[in-house]
N, C-alpha and C positions, 0 to 999 in steps of 0.2 A: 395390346391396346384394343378397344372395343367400339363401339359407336360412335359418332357425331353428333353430340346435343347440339342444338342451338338455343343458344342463351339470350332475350331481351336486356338491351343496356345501351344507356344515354348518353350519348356522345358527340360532341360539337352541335349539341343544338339539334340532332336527331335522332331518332331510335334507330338502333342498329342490333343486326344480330351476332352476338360471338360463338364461335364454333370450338366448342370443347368437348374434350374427348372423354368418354364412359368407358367403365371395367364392363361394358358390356349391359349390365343391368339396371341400365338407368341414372346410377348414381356418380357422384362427382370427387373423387377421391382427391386429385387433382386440382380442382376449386378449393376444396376445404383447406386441404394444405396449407393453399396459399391466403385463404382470408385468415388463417389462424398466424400466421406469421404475421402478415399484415398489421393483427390485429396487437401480437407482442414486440413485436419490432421494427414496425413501419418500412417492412424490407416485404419485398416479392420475390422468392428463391426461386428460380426455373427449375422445374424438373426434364429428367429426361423426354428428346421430345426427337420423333424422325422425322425426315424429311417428308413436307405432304403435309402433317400434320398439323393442327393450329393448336397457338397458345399464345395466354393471352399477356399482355406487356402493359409498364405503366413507361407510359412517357413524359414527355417535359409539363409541368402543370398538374400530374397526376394524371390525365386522363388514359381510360385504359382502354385498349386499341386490339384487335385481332393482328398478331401476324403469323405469315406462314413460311416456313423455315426453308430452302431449299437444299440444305445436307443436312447431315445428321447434327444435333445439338447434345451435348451434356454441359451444360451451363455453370461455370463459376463466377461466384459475387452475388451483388446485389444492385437493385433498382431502389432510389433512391426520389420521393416524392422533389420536381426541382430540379433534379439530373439532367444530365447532355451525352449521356453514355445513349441513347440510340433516339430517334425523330419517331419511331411506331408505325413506321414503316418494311414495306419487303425488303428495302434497301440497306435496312440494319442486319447486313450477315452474320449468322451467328459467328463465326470467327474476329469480326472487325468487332461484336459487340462483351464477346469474351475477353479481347483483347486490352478492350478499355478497364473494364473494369479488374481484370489482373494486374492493373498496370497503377492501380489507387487501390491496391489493398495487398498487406503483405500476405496475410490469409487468406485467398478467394477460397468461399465457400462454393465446394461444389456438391455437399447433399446433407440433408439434415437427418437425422434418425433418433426415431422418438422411443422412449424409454417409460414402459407403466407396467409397475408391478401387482397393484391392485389387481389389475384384469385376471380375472377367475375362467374364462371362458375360453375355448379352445377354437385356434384359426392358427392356419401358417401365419408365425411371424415374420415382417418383413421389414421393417421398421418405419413405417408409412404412419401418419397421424391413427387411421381407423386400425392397423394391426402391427403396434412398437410391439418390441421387444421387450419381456419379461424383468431382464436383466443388464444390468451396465456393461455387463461382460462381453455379453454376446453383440452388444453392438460395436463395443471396442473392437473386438474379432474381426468386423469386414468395414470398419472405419480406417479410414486415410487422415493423412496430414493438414486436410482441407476439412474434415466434416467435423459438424457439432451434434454432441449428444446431446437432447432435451429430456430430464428425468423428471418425472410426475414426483407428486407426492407423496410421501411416503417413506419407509425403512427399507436399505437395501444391505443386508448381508453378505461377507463374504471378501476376502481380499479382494484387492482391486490395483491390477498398474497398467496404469494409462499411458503406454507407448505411440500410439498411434494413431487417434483424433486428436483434432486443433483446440478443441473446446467442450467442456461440459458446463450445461446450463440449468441449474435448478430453477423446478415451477412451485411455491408452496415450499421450501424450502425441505428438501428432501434430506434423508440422514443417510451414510455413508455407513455403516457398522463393519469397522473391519479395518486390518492399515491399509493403508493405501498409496501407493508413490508413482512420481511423475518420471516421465524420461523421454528422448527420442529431441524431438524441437519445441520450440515454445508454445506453454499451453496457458489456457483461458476460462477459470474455474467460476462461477457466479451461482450466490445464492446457493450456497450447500453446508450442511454442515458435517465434521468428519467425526464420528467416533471412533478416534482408533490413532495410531503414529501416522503420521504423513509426513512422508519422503521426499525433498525434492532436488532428483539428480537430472533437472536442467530449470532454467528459468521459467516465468511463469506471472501471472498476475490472478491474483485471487480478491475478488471483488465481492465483498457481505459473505464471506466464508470464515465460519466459527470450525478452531480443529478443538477439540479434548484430550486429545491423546500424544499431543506435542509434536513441534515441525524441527527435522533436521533439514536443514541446509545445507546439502554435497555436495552441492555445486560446482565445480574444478573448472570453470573458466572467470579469469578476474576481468573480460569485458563483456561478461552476461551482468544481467542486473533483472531483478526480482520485485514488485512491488505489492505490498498487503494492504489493503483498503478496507476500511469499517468492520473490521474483523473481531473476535473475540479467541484469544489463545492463552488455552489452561492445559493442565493435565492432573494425573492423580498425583496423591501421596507421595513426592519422592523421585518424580520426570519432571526434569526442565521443560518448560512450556514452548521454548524456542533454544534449541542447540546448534549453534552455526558454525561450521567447519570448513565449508566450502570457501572459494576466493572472490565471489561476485560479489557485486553489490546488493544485500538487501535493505532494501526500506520502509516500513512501516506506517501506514499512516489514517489519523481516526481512528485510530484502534485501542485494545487493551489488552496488556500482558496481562495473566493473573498465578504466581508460583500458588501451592499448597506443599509445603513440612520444608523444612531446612535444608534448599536448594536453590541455587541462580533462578531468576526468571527466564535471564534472557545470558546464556554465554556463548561467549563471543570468542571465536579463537581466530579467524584468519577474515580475509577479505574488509569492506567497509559497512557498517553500520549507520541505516538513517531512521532515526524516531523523530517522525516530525508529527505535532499532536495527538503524541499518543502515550497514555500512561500505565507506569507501569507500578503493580502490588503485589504485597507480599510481605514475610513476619520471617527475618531472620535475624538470631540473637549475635551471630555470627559469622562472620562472609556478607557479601556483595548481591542487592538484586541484581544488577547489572555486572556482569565481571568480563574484562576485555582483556584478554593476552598478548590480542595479536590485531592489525589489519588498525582501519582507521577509522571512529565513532562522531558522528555530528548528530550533534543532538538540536532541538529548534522546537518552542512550545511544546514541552515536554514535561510530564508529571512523577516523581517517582514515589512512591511512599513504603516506606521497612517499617511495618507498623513493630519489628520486633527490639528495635533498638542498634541495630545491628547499620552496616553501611550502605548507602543508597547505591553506590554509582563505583568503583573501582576499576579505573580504566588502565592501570600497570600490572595487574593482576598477574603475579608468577613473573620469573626470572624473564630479563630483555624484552620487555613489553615498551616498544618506545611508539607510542601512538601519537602523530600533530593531530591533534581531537579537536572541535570546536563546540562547545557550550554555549546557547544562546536562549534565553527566557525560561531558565530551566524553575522549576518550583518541587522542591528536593526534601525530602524527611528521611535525614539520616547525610551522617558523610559524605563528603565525593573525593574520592581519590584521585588527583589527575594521571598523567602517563609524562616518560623524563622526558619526550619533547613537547617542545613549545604548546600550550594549552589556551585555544581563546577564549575567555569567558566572556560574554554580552549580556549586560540584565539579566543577571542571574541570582536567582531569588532562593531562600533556605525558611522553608515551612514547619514551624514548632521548635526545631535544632540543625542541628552539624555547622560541619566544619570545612571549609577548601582548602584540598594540601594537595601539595606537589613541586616537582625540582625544576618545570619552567611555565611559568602562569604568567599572561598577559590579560589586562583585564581592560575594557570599556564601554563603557566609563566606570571607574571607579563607584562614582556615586551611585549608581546602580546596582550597586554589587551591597549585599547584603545578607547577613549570618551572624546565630547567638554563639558562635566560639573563636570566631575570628578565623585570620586565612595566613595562609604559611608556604612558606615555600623557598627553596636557595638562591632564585632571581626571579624577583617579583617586578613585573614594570607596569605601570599604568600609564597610556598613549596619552589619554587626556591631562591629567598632570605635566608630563613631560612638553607640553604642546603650550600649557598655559599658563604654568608655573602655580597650582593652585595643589592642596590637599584635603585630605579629609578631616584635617586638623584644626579649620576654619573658624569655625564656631566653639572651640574649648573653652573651659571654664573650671576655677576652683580656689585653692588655697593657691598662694604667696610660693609656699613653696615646691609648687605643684606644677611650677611653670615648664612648659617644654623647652628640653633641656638641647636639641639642635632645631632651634626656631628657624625655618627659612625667612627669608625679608618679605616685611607687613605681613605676618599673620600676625590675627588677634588671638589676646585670653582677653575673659572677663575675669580679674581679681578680686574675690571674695575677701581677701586680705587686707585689703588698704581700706583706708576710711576719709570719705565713704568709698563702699566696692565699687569697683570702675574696669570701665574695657582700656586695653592697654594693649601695645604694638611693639614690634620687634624691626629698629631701623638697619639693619645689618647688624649693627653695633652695641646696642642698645634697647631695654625694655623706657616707652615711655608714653603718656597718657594725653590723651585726646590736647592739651594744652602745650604739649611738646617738653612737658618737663619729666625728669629721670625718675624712676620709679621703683 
């Protein structure tokens, strides 16, 4: 560490000076840092700082205060504009003020390290704003459990497994070229996009991350849970866009599946499945966009479309596939296969064609439920009927002899047959028309 600038800055109503520390040569490495984080995530990361030294803190109200440390600091978390993690005082010891803020975050950040591969010019890399690292690799190499990597703009070449930082953060949304998988504890992807397969053998939340090259999910703990937000997942000719094997939960959501050539978009073999507004596309003449063998699928504002005629949704897919699934405002092109146990459908809507089948479907309400093939199954129940004693049969109409033929008591037909045609009623016993005579 190098000199003591003293910096002018306004504070309670007076000019005050802050003492911050120089590489020597005048410049503020240190500052910059931190106005750039500031500036992307309303966070002020501490860097390393020793005892003696000053740096500078935001405290309650934002305002930003000199303090001076008296042991050594290596700082995890964040300062939060509004916070009560420390007064901006000498009295906040680094200990009591690392404490707090470990204590409200599962991840304390304890260093950031910047990633620009554009840079043509030569300087020890260190992963400092003014001299990142070239590469995602090399900063992975001396990154912990706690640090995020920030990647510049830009194409980055080259496998990639992210064992050992907490997070990578795309700026400009940076391209991944190459596979890439996750491992180690949970990690925190934003803003990237992967060209290539991507692996992931632990949990994880990927937020505005596009893969191309299709995501396995290996995940072998059934109470880890994975969440995909505003994403876009395709791959080539021929790779499932999403192949999930592992047992956690993953969920999907704002997003889009997209298959290309005569393959699942999304198969699903073990653990549970959530697509909550998110749609999925695809042209199979043959087979399931969706195919579920195994584990248990809830679906909730949900879009599927086979533009190839083939079945939208196949949730018993291969031998002993017994999934309690829940359907709820799905809007379907193509088939949906249910699974042999108990299936709930909710407002579930069939776009263009298909059909619902399967050997236990409970559906409500019935009158919600809608499709050009009709719906099938070896125990069908509908709660709301059962509850109110009403059918979908309400409003029929036709020929004389067209009448239905196990009337429950007071449903109508209208009789085309008699003269003149007339609505007519079923008294238990008996068809007879609005004057109570036999009909």
């Amino acid at each position: 560490m190098g000199d003591i600038l003293g910096v002018p800055v306004w504070s309670d109503g007076k000019l005050r000076t802050l003492k911050l520390p120089t590489d020597g040569d005048g410049t503020l490495p240190d500052l910059l840092d931190a106005i750039h984080q500031e500036l992307l995530n309303n966070e002020v990361y501490l860097k390393n700082s020793i005892a003696g030294e000053s740096f500078f803190d935001r405290s309650v109200g934002g305002v930003i205060t000199p303090v001076v440390p008296t042991d050594s600091l290596f700082m995890g978390g964040d300062l939060r504009t509004g916070g009560s993690v420390t007064d901006g005082t000498n009295a906040s010891t680094p200990a009591a003020i690392k404490s707090s803020i470990n204590a409200s975050h599962t991840h304390p950040v304890t260093k950031v390290l910047y990633v620009d591969g554009n840079r043509g010019d030569s300087y020890t890399e260190t992963g400092s704003f003014d001299k990142p690292y070239k590469t995602i690799q090399a900063a992975e190499a001396v990154a912990d459990a706690s640090t995020i990597i920030e990647v510049a703009q830009g194409t980055y070449t080259g496998a990639l497994t992210l064992t050992n930082a907490f997070a990578v953060w795309g700026k400009g949304w940076p391209t991944i070229s190459g596979a890439t998988a996750i491992s180690g504890n949970h990690k925190d992807l934003r803003n990237l996009k992967i060209d290539g397969v991507f692996t992931m053998n632990t949990d994880a939340e990927l937020n505005e991350v596009d893969c191309y090259g299709g995501i396995i999910d290996a995940v072998a703990n059934p109470n880890a849970a994975s969440t995909l937000i505003h994403g876009t997942f395709t791959a080539g000719s021929g790779v499932k866009p999403i192949a999930k094997t592992g047992t956690q939960t993953l969920m999907l959501s704002n997003s889009q599946v997209i298959g290309v050539g005569d393959i699942p978009s999304i198969d699903h073999d073990a653990g549970r499945l959530v697509l909550n507004s998110t749609g999925v596309l695809g042209s199979r003449a043959v087979g399931a966009l969706v195919e579920s063998s195994g584990g248990v699928v809830t679906v909730e504002g949900y879009q599927v479309v086979n533009s190839g005629g083939g079945v939208a949704m196949d949730l018993q897919n291969g031998a002993g596939a017994a999934n309690p699934n829940a359907l709820m405002d799905v809007l379907a092109t193509g088939n949906v296969v249910c699974g042999v146990a108990n299936t709930v459908v909710e407002g579930m809507k069939f776009l263009g064609f298909g059909a619902l089948s399967g050997s236990a479907l409970i559906f409500r309400p019935a009158t919600h439920v809608a499709n050009d093939s009709g719906v099938s199954g070896t125990t069908v129940a509908d709660a709301l009927n059962t509850q109110k004693g009403i059918t979908d049969t309400v409003n029929q109409g036709g020929a004389t002899g067209s009448r239905p033929g196990t009337p429950t008591a007071y449903q109508s037909y209208f009789d085309t047959g008699l003269t003149p045609a007339r609505p007519i009623w079923w008294t238990g016993a008996a068809w007879v028309d609005a004057a109570g005579t036999g009909v």
